[in-house]
C-alpha positions, -999 to 999 in steps of 0.1 A, spaced: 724 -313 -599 733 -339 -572 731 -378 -591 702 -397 -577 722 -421 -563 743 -398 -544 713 -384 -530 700 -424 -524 731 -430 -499 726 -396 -478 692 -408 -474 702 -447 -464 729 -430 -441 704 -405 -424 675 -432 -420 703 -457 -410 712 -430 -383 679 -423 -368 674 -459 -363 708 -463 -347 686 -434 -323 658 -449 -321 673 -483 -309 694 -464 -282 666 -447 -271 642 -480 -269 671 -500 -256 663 -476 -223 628 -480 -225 624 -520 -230 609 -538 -200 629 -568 -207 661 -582 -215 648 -599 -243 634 -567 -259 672 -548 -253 686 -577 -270 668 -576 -301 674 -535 -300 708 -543 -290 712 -565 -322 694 -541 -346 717 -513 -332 748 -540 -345 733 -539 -374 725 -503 -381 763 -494 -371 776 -518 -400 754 -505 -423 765 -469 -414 799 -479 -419 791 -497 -454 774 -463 -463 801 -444 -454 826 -463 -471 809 -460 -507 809 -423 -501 839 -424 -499 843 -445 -531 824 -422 -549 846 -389 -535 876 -409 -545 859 -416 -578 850 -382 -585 812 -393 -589 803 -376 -554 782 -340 -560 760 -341 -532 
């Protein structure tokens, strides 16, 4: 049985990637600069967070607490 918080990362990481869709898609959608901007920013953001995500895995798999 996967440990909850195992499972709780692969969920961050999957919402954190649909957003990092979402914003890519909306960036080509907004009718202004101001609104690609604040996409544009968000996107910065969701690609750190990705990385942070992905980096704990990692922990965990070097820690032999990953299962999922």
């Amino acid at each position: 049985m996967p440990k909850k918080f195992n499972e709780n990362l692969v969920k961050a990481m999957e919402a954190t990637q649909d957003a990092v869709k979402i914003c890519k898609e909306a960036m080509v959608d907004a009718n202004d600069d101001s609104c690609r901007a604040m996409y544009q920013a968000i996107l910065k953001d969701c690609e750190k967070h990705a990385q942070m995500l992905q980096s704990e895995m990692e922990l965990h798999k070097v820690q032999k607490k990953w299962d999922t």
